[in-house]
Each structure stands twice: as structure tokens, then as C-alpha cells.
N, C-alpha and C positions, 0 to 999 in steps of 0.2 A: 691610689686614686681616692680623693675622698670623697664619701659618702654624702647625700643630698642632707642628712642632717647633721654632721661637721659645716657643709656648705652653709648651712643658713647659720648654726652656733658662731659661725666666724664675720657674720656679717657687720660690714658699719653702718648701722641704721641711724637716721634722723629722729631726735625728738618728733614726736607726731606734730605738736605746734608747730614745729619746719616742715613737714610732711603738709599740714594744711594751709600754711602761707602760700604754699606754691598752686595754689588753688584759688588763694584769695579768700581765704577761711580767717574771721579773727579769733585769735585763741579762747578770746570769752564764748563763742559758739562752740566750742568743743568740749566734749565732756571726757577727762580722760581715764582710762582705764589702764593706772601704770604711766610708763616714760611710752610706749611705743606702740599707743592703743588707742583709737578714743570714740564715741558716738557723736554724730553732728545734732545739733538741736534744731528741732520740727522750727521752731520759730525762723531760725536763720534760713531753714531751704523753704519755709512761705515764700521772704521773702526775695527769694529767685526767679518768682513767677515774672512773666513778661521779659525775660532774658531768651536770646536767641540759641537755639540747640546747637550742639557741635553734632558729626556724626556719628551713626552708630553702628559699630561692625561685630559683626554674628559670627561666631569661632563656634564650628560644626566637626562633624566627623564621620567616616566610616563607620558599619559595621563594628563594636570592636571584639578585639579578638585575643587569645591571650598574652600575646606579645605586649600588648598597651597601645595608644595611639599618641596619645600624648596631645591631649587639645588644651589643658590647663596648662604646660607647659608652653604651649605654640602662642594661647590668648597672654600671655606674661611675660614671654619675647618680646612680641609684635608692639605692645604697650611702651615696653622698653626702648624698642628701635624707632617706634614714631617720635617718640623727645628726640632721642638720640638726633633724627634728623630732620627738628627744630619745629616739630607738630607739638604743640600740649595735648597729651592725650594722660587717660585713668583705664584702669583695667576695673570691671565688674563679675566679678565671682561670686559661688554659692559659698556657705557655710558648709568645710564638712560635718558629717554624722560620724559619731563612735561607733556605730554599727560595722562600718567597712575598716575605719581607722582601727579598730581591734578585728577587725574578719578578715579580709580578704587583701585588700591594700595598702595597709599601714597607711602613711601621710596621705594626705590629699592637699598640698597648695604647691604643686607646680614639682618643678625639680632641676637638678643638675645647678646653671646656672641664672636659671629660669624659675624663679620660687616667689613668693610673695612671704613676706618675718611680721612680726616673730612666730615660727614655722611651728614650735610647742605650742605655743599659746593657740593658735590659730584652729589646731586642731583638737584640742584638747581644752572642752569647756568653753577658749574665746571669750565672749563677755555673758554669756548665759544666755543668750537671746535662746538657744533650743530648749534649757532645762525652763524658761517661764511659760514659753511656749506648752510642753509637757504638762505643767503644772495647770495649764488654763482648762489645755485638753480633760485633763483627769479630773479637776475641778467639776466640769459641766458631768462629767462620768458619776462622779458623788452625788450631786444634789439630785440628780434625777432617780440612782435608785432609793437618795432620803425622801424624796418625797412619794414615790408607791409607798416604802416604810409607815409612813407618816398618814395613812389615809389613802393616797391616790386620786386627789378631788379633781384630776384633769381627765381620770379614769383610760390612761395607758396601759395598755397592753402589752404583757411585759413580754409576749413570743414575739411581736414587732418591734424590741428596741434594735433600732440599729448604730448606735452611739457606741465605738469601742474604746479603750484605755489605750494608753502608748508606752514606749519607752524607748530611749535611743540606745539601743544594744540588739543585735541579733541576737532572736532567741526562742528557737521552735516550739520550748515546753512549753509557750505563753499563746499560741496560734489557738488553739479553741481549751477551754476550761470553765469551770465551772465557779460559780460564787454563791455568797451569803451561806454558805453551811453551817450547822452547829445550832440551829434553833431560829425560835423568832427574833431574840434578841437582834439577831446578826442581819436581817432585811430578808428577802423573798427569794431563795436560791432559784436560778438560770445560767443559762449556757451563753458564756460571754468567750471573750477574746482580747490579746492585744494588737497593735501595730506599731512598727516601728516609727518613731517621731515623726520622718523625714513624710509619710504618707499622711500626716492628719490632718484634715481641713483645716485645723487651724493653723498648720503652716501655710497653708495655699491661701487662707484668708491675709496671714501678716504679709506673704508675698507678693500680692494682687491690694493691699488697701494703702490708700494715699493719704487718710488723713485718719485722725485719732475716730473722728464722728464716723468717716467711712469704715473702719475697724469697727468700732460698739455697733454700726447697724450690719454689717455683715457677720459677726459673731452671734445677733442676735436671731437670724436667717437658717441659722444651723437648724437640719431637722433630727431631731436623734431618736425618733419614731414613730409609732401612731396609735393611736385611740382603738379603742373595739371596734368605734364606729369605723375606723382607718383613716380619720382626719390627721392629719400630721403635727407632730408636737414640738414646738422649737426652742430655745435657748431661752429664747424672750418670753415664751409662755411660764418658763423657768423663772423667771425674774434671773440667771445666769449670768446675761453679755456684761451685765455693769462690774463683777468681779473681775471677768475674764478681761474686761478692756483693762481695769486699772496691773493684773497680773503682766498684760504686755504692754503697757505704755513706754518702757523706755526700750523693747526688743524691739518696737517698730521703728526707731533712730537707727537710721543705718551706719556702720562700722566704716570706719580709717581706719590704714594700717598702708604698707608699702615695699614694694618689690625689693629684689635684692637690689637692684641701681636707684634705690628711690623715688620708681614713680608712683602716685598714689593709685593708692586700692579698693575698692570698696567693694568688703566682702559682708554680704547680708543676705541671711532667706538660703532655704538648703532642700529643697522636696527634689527627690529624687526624678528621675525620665523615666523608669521605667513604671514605676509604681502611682507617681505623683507627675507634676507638671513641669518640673524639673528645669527653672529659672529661676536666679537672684530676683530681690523683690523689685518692682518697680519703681518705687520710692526711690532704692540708690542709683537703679539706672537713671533716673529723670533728674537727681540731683547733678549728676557725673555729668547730664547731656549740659548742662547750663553752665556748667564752671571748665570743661575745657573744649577743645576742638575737635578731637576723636576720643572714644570710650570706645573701649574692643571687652565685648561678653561674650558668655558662653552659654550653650542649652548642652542638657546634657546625652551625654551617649550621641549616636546618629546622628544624620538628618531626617531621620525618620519616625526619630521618637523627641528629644527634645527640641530639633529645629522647627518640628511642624509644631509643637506644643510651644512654643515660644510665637509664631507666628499666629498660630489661632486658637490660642489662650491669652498668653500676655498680648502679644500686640492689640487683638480684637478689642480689649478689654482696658485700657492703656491710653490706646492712640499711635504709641509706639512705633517708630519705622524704619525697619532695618537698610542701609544703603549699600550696604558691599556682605557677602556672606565668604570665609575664608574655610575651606573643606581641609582636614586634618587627616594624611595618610601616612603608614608608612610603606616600605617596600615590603618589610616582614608581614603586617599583615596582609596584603597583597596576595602576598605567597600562601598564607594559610587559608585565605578565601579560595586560591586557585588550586586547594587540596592538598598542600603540601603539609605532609608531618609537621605538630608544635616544637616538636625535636631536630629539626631540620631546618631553620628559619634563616637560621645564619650563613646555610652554603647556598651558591648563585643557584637559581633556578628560573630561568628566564622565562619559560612556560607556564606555570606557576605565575608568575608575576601578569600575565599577559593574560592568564584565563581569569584572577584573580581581580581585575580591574572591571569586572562585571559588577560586582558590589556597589565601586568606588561611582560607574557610570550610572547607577540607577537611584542614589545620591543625588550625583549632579544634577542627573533631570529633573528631579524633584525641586530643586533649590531654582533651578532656573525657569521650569516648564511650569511647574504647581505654587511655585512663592513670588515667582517672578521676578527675581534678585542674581543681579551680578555676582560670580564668584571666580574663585582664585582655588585650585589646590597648592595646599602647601604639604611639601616632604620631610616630614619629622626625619632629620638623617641616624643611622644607626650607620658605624662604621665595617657590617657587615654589607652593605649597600653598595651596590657592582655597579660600572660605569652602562653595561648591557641592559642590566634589571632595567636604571634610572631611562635609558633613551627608550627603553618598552614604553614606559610608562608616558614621557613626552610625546611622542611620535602617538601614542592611543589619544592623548588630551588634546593635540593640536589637530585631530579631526572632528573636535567638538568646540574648538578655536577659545578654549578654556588657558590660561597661563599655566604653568608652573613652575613652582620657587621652592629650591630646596633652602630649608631652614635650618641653622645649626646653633639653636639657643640655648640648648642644654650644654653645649660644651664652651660658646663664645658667649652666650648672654643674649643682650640686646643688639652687639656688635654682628653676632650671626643671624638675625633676624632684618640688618636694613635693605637688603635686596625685596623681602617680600614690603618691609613696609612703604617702601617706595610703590611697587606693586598696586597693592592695595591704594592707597591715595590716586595711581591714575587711573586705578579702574572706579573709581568715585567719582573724580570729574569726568574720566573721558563716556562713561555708562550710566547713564541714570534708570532708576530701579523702576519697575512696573508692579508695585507691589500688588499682591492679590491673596485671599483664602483660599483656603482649599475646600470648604462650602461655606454656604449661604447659612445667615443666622433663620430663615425661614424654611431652610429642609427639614424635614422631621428627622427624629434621629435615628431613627434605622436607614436611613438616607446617607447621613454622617458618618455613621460607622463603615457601611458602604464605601462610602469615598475613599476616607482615608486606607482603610484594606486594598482597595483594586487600584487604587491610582499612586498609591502611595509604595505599600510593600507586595504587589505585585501579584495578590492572590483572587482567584476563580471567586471565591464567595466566602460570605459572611455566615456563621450559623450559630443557631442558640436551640434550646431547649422550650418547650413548649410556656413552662416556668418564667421563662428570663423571657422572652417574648411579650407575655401578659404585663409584665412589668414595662416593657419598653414604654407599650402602648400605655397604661397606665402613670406613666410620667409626661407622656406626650399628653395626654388627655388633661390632667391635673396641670398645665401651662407652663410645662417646664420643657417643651420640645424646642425653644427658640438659644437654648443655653449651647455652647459647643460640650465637645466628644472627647475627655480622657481617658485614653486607652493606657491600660496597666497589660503589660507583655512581656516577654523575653528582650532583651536588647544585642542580643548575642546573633541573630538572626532578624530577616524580612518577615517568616514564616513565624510561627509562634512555638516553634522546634527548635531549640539552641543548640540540635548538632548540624541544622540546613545550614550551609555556609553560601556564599558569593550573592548569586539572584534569583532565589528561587520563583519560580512561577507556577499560576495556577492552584496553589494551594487554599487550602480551607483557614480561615479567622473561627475559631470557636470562642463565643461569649460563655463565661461559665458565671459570672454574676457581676450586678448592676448595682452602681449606690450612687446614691442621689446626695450631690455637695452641693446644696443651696446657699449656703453664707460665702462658698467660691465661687457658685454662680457656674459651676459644670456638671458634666454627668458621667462617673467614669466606669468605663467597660472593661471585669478585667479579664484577660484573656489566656487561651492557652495554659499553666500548672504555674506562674510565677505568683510566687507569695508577696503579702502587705507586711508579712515579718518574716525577715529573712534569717537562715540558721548558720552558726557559724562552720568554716568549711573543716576541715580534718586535723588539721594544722595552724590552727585562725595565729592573724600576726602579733594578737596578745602575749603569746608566748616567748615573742624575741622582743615586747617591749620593757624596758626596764631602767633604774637609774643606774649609774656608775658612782665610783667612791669619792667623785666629787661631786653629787649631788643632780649631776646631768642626765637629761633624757635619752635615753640611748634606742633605735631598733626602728624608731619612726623613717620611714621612707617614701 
């Protein structure tokens, strides 16, 4: 059997100019990077405005669990199988991070026979959009402490900077630290920190701005701390945003590239769900909605961490309107929701599967009760997957008169995905969406955070420290209570405990600290013990990646 990266090294890709013809792309709009790569030019998708959208379908998920779930995989089928059965459709993905891609996951675009190429490139490096990204980040990190260095004539207070550095690698030893030592020469030592890329505002800025001007004035929005007095210091009071815009003027062009069957792709913008907001940027999806007739994207993790931050982040923010939502299970995770051993996933265990579908149901609700969006589960198949488990699972959906389609993309492609994508298409026309928030931009935001905790992941209360409180209120106060609620949590769980598995209820939400993302325009709460830089695991996948004696990538998965 070969491995998902033989899979992709074998593949017959299109020149990207043929990848973008099929879109109605002329080759002079595309900027290429390489034969099988390329950026679309801002000028060309202006001028797309006043073209009619095609739809847009939300590829969600379970819980996940350690088995995988497989929603990048399922959104790169489904993409596949709507051409296949004569829809024009584009898949929209995020940019992976080398954070996971060396840690815990190896690859991140898809798998089996379901990937999106060139599958090295893609994950490794891609066109740089994350390293200028980084560089903007750290940029605005420099001049702020050269200018305390320098005087201090804004007179910041350097125990309130909240402005941290980045890097796209996990990497614990860089979570809190200390700088400028060694004398005056070196700046005014204090206690800083990094985070991993995929969390810095100025990814949620590139991801969330639609035009070069909307980029410079929401980079210049950044606050990155405050004054003795506690007035807030921003980018612009930097003279900062105008470096920062020119660092990312061509990361905001979003990426072409294209499945293994050829349909196009557009992978751009990479902040994480659990940490960050965890959508592609809006720019590619909006260009995708104008040039075919369905675009299927993805939020990440849940529907409880990236589908509601795509709904009341990106959409609110956007205009954006999701019309069918496709929920991503397998039967293994199932099983391990319904407490069976990670060791045990592969033997039938019908009970397990049957108690394990509490997870999957409190999902649904959300998707349909709180977002107000038609959905579909789809069965990522594993062929450990029993005739028994499958009718548990149907017979529980068809009392909530939800469909379900087992999907076989990883092993057929697209060809194993046109049951669902048929699916899908008649739950579009035969159901039309009730879209809604999950609150109002005028609840204050201990309201918000509220919401999404009780209605969302199913817990008794919200709680903070008397600390994070004062703060609440002091951003409510200061006119920033109208912004929505980034919640940074576990994704392994409802509860903010990543051994609670299936549907926990009643539990506590603990706030352990607030940071205020004004150039994103949210407010994010993070909760629970999950880190903004994450460590690598025991055995990170850096160590099975490597080249072979003919120069090839080898361990990427």
C-alpha cells in the first residue's frame, strides 16, 4: 500500500495555468510560484465584484480524537466528486503550520486519495505567506521595544506590553522568557514571550482583510499595550502598519494549487481553532464563491470550536453565508467517545458506538439549532467499520431525520465521495438555511462567553478570577464589548478537560486570561491549561522526516 506521500509524488498535476483556465483565470492574473503554484492578483479578483456567488459548504467535525477524523480529507473528496458529477466546484483550505507538520501530524493536505499537490510544497514553507506573516509580527515586536530604547516619548509601560514575538514551530522553552539582558546597550530587560504563528493577530488580520487598505488599517488597530496612564498603544501610534502592510502585500494574494483529480484549490490563511479563529482567509473564499458553483471549506477541529468561529467570526465579519454544513465522523471515533480503549478501535463494539454518538449529536444540534444550517453526516469509512456499528449510527441520525453517507475518498478519491456529493446538492436546493449567531453583537461579553459555554459545549458556568473579570469589564467599558468572543481551549473535548470525552454536561468554562485583538476586531478568552505555543510531543514527526538518495521527501504523512 502506498503511503499518502508516494500518493501525491506520483501524481499528474496540471500546469497551474491549466489549473486556473478551468476557473476562467487568464494566465497574466496569476503570479506563479514554480510549474504547480501560483498567487491570484488582487487586481483580477476586484475585478469579480458584482458576479453572482456559487454555494458555500462548511466541512465540520466531531470531537476529535485519536484515531483522526478526517474532515480535510472528506472537504477534498466532496470537491472532487461535485465536478466529477458536473457541479464546478473549488475546495478552500487553510495553510498548514510546521508546528504540527514537525509535531504531532506530519502532513496536513488531505490524504489517501484525497490530498490536494504539490503535498511538500504545500506543507513545507508553500509560497511564504506564514514566514512574512512572522516577520510583520516580529517587526512590530522590534520597533516597539526600539522605541522605549530610544526615549519612550509615548511613555509605555513596559509591565503592560502585551505585544508577543512568533514562530512557526512548537516550542515550550520560548512560552515565557526574559529579554534585552546584558546591559543598556541591549534595550530595557522584561518578561516576554513567544507564540506560535498560526495564533498572531496578524494572521487573523491577513485572514479577515479584504483589501490591501483594509489590511494597513487593521494592522494599524493592533494594540500592543499601554501607557502609565493605561491608554492603549497601537501600531499606528508606531508609525508600524505601513512596514507591516508592504511585509504582507503579496501573503494577502491567495494561493492556487490543485487536488490530486485536478480540482482547483485555494489554500490560504492558517490560525489554528483551538488557539486562533481557525478559517482560510476570506479573500480566497470570496474569490472561489465568484468563479465556480460550489466551494466546500473547512473550520477547524469541531463544530464547536471552528464551525462556530467561522459562523461568528468569519461570517459576522465577511457577510459570508454558509448554505449546507457537512459533519465529519468516523465510527472509531465513535467508539472512543463511547469509552472504548484507543487500542481497541478497530474491534466491533456496537455499544461504544451507540453511547459514542452523544458527541456526534450535540454537534448536530449546534449546527442546526444554534447556526441554523442544514447538515449531512458524512462517514469517513475505515475498513475496520462493521455492518452493525454503521446501522447504530443510521437508525440514531434518522431520528433526528439527518442523512447519512458513507464516504470512501481516501481509498476511491472523488469517485468514493458522489453519493455524499449528490447529497449535499439536494440538501441545498431541497433546504434552505436559517442562518443565525449564536449572540448578538450587542451582548456584552461576559454574555458571549456565556452563550457559547452553555449552549454550545454544554457546561453549568462560566468562571474567571477576580483579575480576568476587571479586565472583562474594562474592555467592555473601553468600547470594545460590541466585538465577538475567541475562545482559545482544548479541542479534544466539550469541557475544557481533554480526557472528558462524548457530551459532557454541566461543567465549569474557567477564563484563565483575556487579550484584546483589535486590528481582528475580537476578544479572545483563553481557557482551560491549552497553550498559544504549543511543545512538541515525545516523539514529534520531525524525526521520521527526511530525504531519500534521490533527493525526495520522505515521512510526510
Amino acid at each position: 500500500m502506498l503511503t499518502d506521500i508516494e500518493i501525491a509524488q506520483a501524481a499528474r498535476m496540471l500546469p497551474i495555468a491549466e489549473v486556473g483556465a478551468k476557473l476562467g483565470i487568464p494566465a497574466m492574473q496569476l503570479e506563479p510560484y514554480g510549474y504547480y503554484k501560483a498567487k491570484i492578483s488582487l487586481d483580477y479578483i476586484d475585478s469579480l465584484n458584482g458576479r453572482p456567488d456559487g454555494r458555500l459548504v462548511l466541512m465540520t467535525a466531531i470531537s476529535p480524537t485519536p484515531a483522526g477524523e478526517g474532515k480535510t480529507t472528506t472537504a477534498v473528496g466532496l470537491a472532487d466528486a461535485l465536478n466529477r458529477i458536473g457541479r464546478s466546484a473549488a475546495v478552500c483550505l487553510r495553510e498548514p503550520s510546521l508546528g504540527p507538520v514537525f509535531g504531532m501530524k506530519g502532513g496536513a493536505a488531505g490524504g489517501g486519495y484525497a490530498q490536494v499537490v504539490p503535498m511538500e510544497d504545500i506543507n513545507l514553507h508553500f509560497t511564504g505567506d506564514f514566514n512574512a506573516i512572522a516577520l510583520a509580527n516580529n517587526l512590530l515586536a522590534a520597533l516597539l521595544d526600539n522605541h522605549i530604547h530610544h526615549g519612550n516619548s509615548l511613555d509605555i509601560d513596559s509591565r503592560r506590553i502585551t505585544w508577543k514575538r512568533v514562530v512557526d514551530m512548537n516550542d515550550r522553552a520560548l512560552r515565557d522568557i526574559t529579554i534585552a539582558l546584558g546591559g543598556p546597550n541591549n534595550g530595557f530587560p522584561r518578561q516576554d514571550g513567544f507564540d506560535i504563528v498560526v495564533a498572531s493577530e496578524v494572521m487573523a488580520i491577513l485572514c479577515l482583510s479584504t483589501t490591501i487598505a483594509d489590511l494597513k488599517n487593521r494592522l494599524g488597530n493592533i494594540v500592543v499595550g499601554y501607557t502609565r496612564g493605561q491608554k492603549p498603544v497601537t501600531a499606528r501610534d508606531l508609525d508600524a502598519h505601513g512596514a507591516m502592510t508592504v511585509l504582507l502585500k503579496e501573503a494577502l494574494k491567495p494561493n492556487l494549487v490543485q487536488t490530486l483529480e485536478n480540482t482547483p484549490a485555494f489554500i490560504h490563511g492558517g490560525p489554528f481553532a483551538n488557539i486562533a479563529h481557525g478559517c482560510n482567509s476570506v479573500i480566497a473564499t470570496r474569490t472561489a464563491l465568484k468563479l465556480t458553483d460550489y466551494v466546500v471549506t473547512e473550520a477547524g477541529f469541531g463544530a464547536d470550536l471552528g464551525a462556530e468561529k467561522f459562523v461568528d467570526i468569519k461570517c459576522r465579519r465577511s457577510g459570508l453565508r454558509p448554505d449546507a454544513v457537512v459533519i465529519v465522523a468516523t465510527i472509531r471515533a465513535l467508539k472512543y467517545h463511547g469509552g472504548a480503549d484507543a487500542k481497541e478501535l478497530g474491534v466491533e463494539n456496537v455499544k461504544a458506538v451507540d453511547d459514542g454518538i452523544a458527541n456526534l449529536e450535540r454537534h448536530l444540534n449546534n449546527v442546526r439549532n444554534h447556526y441554523g444550517l442544514p447538515c449531512i453526516v458524512a462517514v469517513n469509512e475505515f475498513r475496520s467499520d462493521t455492518a452493525a456499528e454503521l446501522a447504530t449510527l443510521k437508525r440514531r441520525m434518522a431520528h433526528h431525520g439527518v442523512p447519512v453517507v458513507v464516504a470512501r475518498h481516501w481509498a476511491d478519491g472523488g469517485r468514493g465521495t458522489e453519493e455524499l456529493a449528490h447529497a449535499v446538492v439536494d440538501l441545498i436546493e431541497g433546504t434552505p438555511a436559517d442562518f443565525r449567531f449564536v449572540y448578538q453583537d450587542s451582548a456584552p461579553l461576559w454574555d458571549k462567553i456565556t452563550a457559547i459555554a452553555t449552549k454550545l459545549y454544554g457546561a453549568g458556568e462560566v468562571t474567571a478570577d477576580t483579575r480576568i473579570r476587571a479586565q472583562i469589564r474594562k474592555l467592555q467599558e473601553d468600547g470594545y464589548g460590541h466585538y465577538p468572543v475567541c475562545v482559545a481551549k482544548t479541542q479534544y473535548s466539550f469541557s475544557t478537560d481533554p480526557q472528558l470525552r462524548g457530551a459532557p454536561s454541566d461543567h465549569s468554562i474557567n477564563i484563565r486570561e483575556v487579550r484584546l485583538a483589535a486590528g481582528a476586531e475580537f476578544i479572545v478568552m483563553v481557557c482551560g491549561d491549552v497553550m498559544t505555543m504549543p511543545g512538541l510531543p515525545k516523539v514529534p514527526s520531525a524525526t521520521k522526516i527526511d530525504l531519500d538518495e534521490r533527493g525526495r521527501v520522505v515521512g510526510l504523512f
